[in-house]
C-alpha positions, 0 to 999 in steps of 0.5 A: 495484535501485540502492543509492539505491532500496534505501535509499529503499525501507528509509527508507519502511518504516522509517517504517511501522513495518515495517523495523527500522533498527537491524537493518540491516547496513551490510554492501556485500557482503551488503546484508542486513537483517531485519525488525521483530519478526524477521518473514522477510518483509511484504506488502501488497496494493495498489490503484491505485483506490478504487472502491466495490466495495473498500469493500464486498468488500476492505476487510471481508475485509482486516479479517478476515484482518489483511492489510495493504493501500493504496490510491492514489487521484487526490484530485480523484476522490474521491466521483465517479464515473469518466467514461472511455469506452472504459475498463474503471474508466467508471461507477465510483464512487470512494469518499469521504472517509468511506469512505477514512477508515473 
């Protein structure tokens, strides 16, 4: 990983809340930091669609269990469903906003 990607990297995490800034050491050798509340270490599971079934299946057990999670969607698909022959998302349905919101 490039310095510049690693400090990109901190910057986003910094501001999820995630990544305590002021426990980073600016050490070049060592390049090391800790995370918020002394954590060794985060997840998160990520989802490239918002189909329905990670509305009904996913998200429940995400709750549940506490794991973290996001999702990245094409805005102008959401509450459609997907036309792509020969694609494995064809005849998906894409959650709507409410359900992004919930």
């Amino acid at each position: 990983m490039k310095r510049r990607d690693f400090i990109s990297s901190t910057v986003t995490l910094t501001a999820a809340g995630l990544f305590s800034s002021q426990a980073f050491a600016r050490d070049e050798q060592t390049k090391a930091f800790t995370w918020k509340d002394g954590k060794k270490w985060v997840y998160s599971i990520t989802y490239d669609e918002g189909v329905i079934d990670l509305f009904k299946y996913a998200i429940p057990l995400h709750r549940k269990y506490e794991i973290p999670g996001h999702l990245a969607i094409v805005t102008d698909q959401i509450g459609k469903v997907r036309i792509l022959p020969g694609s494995s998302y064809h005849g998906f349905s894409i959650m709507d906003k409410d359900q992004i919101k919930s």
